[in-house]
NUVEX-108780 format. One record per atom (N, C-alpha, C): atom name; residue in one letter; z, x, y; residue number from 1. Coordinates in pm, whole numbers. Example, Ala and Ser with C-alpha at 12.3 -4.5 7.8 and 13.67 -1.06 7.14 Angstrom:
BEGIN
<atom "N","a",<780,1319,-569>,1>;
<atom "CA","a",<780,1230,-450>,1>;
<atom "C","a",<780,1320,-330>,1>;
<atom "N","s",<708,1285,-225>,2>;
<atom "CA","s",<714,1367,-106>,2>;
<atom "C","s",<787,1290,3>,2>;
//
This chain:
BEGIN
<atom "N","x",<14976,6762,12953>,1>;
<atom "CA","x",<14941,6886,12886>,1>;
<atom "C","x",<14897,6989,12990>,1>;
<atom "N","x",<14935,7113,12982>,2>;
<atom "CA","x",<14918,7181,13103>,2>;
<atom "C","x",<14759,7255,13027>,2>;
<atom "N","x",<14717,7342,13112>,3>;
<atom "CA","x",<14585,7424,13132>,3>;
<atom "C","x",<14610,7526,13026>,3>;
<atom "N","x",<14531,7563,12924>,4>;
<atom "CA","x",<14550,7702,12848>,4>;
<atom "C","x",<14417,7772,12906>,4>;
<atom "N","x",<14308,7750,12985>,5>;
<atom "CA","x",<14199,7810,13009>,5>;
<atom "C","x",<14112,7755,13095>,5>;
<atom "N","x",<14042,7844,13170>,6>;
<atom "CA","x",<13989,7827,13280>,6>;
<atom "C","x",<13835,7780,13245>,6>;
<atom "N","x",<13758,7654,13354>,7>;
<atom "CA","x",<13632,7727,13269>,7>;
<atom "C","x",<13559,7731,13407>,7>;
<atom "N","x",<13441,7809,13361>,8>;
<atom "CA","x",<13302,7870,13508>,8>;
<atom "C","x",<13208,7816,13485>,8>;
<atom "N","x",<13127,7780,13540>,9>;
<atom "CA","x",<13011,7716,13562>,9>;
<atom "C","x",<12880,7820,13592>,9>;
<atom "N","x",<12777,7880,13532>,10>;
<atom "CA","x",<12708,7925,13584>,10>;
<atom "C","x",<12634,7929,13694>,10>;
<atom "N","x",<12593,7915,13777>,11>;
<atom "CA","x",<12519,7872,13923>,11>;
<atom "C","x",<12575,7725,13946>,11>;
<atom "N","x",<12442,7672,13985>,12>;
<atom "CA","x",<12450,7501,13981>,12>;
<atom "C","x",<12391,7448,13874>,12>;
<atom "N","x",<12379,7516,13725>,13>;
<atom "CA","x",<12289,7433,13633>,13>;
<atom "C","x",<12378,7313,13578>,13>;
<atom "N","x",<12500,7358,13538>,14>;
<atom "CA","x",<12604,7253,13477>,14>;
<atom "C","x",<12594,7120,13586>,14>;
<atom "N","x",<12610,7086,13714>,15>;
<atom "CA","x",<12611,7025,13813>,15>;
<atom "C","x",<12497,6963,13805>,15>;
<atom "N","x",<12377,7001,13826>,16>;
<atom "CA","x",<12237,6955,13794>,16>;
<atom "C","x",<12279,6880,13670>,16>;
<atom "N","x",<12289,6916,13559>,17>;
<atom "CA","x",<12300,6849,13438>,17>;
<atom "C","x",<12351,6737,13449>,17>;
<atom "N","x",<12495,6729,13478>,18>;
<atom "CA","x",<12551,6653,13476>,18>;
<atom "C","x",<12519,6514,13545>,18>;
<atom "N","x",<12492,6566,13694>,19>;
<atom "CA","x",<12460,6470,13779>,19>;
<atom "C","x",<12319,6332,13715>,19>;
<atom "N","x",<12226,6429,13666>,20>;
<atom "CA","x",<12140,6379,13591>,20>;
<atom "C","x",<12191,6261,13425>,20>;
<atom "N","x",<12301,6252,13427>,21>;
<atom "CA","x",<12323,6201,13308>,21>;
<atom "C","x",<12411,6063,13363>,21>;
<atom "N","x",<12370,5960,13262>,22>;
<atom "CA","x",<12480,5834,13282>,22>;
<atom "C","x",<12632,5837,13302>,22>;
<atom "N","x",<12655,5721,13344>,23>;
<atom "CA","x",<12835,5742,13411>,23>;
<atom "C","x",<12887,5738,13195>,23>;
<atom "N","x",<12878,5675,13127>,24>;
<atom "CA","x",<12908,5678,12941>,24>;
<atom "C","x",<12899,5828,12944>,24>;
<atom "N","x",<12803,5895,12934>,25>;
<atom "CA","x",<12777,6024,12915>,25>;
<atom "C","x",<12875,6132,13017>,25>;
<atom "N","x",<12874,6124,13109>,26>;
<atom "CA","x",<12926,6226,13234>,26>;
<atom "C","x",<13128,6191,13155>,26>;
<atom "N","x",<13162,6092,13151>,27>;
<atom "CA","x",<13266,6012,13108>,27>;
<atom "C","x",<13315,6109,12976>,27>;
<atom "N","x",<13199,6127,12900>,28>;
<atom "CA","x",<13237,6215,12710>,28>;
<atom "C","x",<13229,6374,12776>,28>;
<atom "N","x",<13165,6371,12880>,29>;
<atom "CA","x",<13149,6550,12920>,29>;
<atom "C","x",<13279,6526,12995>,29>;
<atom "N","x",<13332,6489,13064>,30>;
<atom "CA","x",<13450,6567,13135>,30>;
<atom "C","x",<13594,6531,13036>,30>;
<atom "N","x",<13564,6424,12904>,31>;
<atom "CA","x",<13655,6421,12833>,31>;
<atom "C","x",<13670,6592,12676>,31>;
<atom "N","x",<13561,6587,12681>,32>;
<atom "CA","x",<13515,6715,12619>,32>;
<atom "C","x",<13579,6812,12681>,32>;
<atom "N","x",<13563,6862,12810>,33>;
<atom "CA","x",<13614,6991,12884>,33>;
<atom "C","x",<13746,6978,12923>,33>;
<atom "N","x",<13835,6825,12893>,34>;
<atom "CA","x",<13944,6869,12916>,34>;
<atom "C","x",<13972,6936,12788>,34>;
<atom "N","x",<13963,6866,12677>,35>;
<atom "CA","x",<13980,6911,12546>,35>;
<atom "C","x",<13995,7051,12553>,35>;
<atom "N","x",<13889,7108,12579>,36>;
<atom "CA","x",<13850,7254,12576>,36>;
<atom "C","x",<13965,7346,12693>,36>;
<atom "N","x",<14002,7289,12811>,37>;
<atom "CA","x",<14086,7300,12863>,37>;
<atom "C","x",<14226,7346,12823>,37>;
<atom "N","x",<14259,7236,12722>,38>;
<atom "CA","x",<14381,7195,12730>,38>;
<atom "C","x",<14455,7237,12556>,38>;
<atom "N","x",<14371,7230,12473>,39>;
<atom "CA","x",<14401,7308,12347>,39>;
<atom "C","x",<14425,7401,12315>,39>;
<atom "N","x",<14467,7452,12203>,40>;
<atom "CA","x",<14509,7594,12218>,40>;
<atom "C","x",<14379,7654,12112>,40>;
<atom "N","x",<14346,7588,12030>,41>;
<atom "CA","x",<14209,7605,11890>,41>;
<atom "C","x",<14103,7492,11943>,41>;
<atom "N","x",<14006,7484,11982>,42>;
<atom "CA","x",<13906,7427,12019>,42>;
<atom "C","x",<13811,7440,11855>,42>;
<atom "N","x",<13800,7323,11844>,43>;
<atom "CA","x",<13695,7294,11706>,43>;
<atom "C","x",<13530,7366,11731>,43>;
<atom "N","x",<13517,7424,11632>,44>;
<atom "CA","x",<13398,7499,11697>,44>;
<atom "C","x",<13276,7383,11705>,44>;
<atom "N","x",<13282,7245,11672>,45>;
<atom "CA","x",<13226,7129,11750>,45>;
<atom "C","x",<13191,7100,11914>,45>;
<atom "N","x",<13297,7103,11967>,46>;
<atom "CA","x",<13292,7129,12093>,46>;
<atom "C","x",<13265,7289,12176>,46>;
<atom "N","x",<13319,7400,12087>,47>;
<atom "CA","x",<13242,7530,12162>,47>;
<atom "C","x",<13257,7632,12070>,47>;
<atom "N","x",<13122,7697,12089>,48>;
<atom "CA","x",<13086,7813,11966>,48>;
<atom "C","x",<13093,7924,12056>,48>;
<atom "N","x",<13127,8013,12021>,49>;
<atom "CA","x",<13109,8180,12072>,49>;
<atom "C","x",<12993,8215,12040>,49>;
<atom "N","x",<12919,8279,12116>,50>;
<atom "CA","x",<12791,8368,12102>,50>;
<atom "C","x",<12819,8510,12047>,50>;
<atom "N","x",<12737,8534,11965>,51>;
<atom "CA","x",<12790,8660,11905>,51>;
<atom "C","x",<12713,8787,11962>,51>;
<atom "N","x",<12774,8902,11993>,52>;
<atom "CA","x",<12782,9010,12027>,52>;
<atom "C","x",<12807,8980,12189>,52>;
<atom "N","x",<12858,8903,12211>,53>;
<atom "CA","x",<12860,8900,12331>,53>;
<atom "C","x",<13059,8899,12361>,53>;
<atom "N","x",<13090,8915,12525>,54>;
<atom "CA","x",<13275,8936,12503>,54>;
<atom "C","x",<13274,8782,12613>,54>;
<atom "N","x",<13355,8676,12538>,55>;
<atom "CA","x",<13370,8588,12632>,55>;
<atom "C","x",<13271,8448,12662>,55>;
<atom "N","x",<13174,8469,12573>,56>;
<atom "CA","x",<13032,8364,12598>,56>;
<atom "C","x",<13037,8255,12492>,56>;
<atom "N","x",<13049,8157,12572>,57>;
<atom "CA","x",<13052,8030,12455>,57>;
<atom "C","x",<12958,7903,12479>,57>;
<atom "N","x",<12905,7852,12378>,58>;
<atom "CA","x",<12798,7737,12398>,58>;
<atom "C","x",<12845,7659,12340>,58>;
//
């Protein structure tokens, strides 16, 4: 499946996070972001838009 979207990392907080979490856990986060990656409709489960904002998703 090729790439429909890029994603950014704010500073180093995502990295911090991550690093801090079990290999099970780190394992569902980088299976998550391909998802998000690689779909063309992302379930708003995995990422919500912030509102009034252009581009910001949690």
């Amino acid at each position: 499946m090729s790439k429909k979207r890029e994603l950014y990392f704010f500073k180093d907080y995502f990295e911090k996070f991550y690093d801090d979490q079990s290999e099970k856990v780190q394992k569902k986060i980088l299976w998550t972001l391909k998802i998000v990656e690689e779909i063309d409709r992302i379930p708003e489960i995995y990422l919500k838009h912030l509102k009034n904002t252009s581009g910001l998703y949690e």
